[in-house]
N, C-alpha and C positions, 0 to 999 in steps of 0.2 A: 424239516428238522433243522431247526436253527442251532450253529458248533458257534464255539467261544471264539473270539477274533485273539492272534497272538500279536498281533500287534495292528496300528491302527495309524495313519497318518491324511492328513490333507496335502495338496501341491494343483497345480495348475492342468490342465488338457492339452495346453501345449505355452511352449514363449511367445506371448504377446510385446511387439512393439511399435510406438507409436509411430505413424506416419505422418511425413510433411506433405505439404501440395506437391513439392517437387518430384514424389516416390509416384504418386499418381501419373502425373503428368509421362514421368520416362516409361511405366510401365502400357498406356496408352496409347504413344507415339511405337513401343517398340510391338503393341500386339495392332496396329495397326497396319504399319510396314510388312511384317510378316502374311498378313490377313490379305493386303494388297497383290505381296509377289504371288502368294498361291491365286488368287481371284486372274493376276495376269497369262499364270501359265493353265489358267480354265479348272484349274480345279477348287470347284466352288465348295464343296462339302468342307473339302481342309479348310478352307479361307471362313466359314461359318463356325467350324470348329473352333479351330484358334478365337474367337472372339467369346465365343458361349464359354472355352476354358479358362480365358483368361478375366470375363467378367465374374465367372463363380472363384476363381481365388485372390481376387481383390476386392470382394467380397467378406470371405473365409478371411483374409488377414484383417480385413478392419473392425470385424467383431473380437473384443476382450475373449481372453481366457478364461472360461467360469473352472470353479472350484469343485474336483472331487475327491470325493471320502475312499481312500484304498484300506483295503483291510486283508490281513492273509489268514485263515483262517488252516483247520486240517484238511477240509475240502479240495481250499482252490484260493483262490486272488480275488476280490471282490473291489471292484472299480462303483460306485453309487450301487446301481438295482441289477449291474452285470457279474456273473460271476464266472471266470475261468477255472475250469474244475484242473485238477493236477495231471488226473489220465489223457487231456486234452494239450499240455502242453510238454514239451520236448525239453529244453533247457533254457539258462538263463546266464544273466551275462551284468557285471554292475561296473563299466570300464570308470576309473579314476580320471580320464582327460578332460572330462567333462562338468563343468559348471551351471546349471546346477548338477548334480548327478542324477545318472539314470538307471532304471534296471530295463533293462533287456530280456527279451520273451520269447524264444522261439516258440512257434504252438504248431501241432500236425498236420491244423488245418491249412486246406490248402490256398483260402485265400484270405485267411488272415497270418500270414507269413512270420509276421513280429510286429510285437506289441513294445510301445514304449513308454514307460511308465518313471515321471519325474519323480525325483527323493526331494523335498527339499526342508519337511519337519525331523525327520528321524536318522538316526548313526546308519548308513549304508550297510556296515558290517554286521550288524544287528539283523538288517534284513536276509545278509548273504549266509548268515548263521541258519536262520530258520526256514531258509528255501532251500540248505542243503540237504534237509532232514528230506527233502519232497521229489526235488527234479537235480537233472544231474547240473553243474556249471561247465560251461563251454564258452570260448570268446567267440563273441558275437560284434559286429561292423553294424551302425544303422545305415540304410543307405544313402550312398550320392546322392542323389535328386533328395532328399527330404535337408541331408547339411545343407547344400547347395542352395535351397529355395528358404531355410533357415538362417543364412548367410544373409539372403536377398532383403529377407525381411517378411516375407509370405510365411 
């Protein structure tokens, strides 16, 4: 049963930026180092770890951000072919510190903890209008390690 979208916008999966040789190189030398002390003090599993981690998110950062379609519809939050239904999600959060801006998603489940979802076609407040009719607003923090390695460039 396909419901009307109330409003519709595109924005990115995440900020993409370019890296130089130099970003490689540091990030390299420092999962190397790391990879070494654990291999010294015999623990080989962490010292295999750290490289298997650190090759999948230097990885993850050097592929682009592709393009997806959000749409909030009376159901739920539609990201492309995923839909987050409304009884599934707890509250939402659209903090102004942020450029571009974001909404914020707590959801019940328990290992999708929060969803981050960029603005960057449509008025914010437009969003926070028609997502109050649905779930409640509560402030929400994304976490450390995601600014942090957002920071980095990851």
């Amino acid at each position: 049963m396909a419901t009307e979208p109330l409003i519709t916008w595109q924005a990115p999966t995440h900020i993409h930026k370019e890296k130089r040789t130099d970003w490689y190189w540091v990030v390299g030398i420092i999962t190397l180092a790391l990879a070494a002390v654990s291999f010294m003090f015999g623990e080989v599993i962490t010292g295999l770890f750290i490289i298997v981690a650190a090759a999948a998110l230097v990885l993850h950062a050097s592929h682009p951000a592709h393009t997806v379609t959000y749409e909030i519809n009376d159901r739920g939050i539609r990201a492309d072919d995923t839909l987050y239904p409304f009884l599934t999600l707890e509250s939402f959060c659209i903090p102004h510190d942020h450029v571009p801006h974001r909404l914020l998603i707590k959801s019940r489940k328990v290992f999708m903890p929060l969803i981050v979802i960029y603005i960057d076609e449509v008025d914010p407040e437009e969003i926070r209008e028609i997502m109050l009719k649905y779930i409640a607003e509560t402030e929400h923090r994304e976490p450390l390690l995601k600014l942090l390695l957002e920071r980095v460039g990851f």
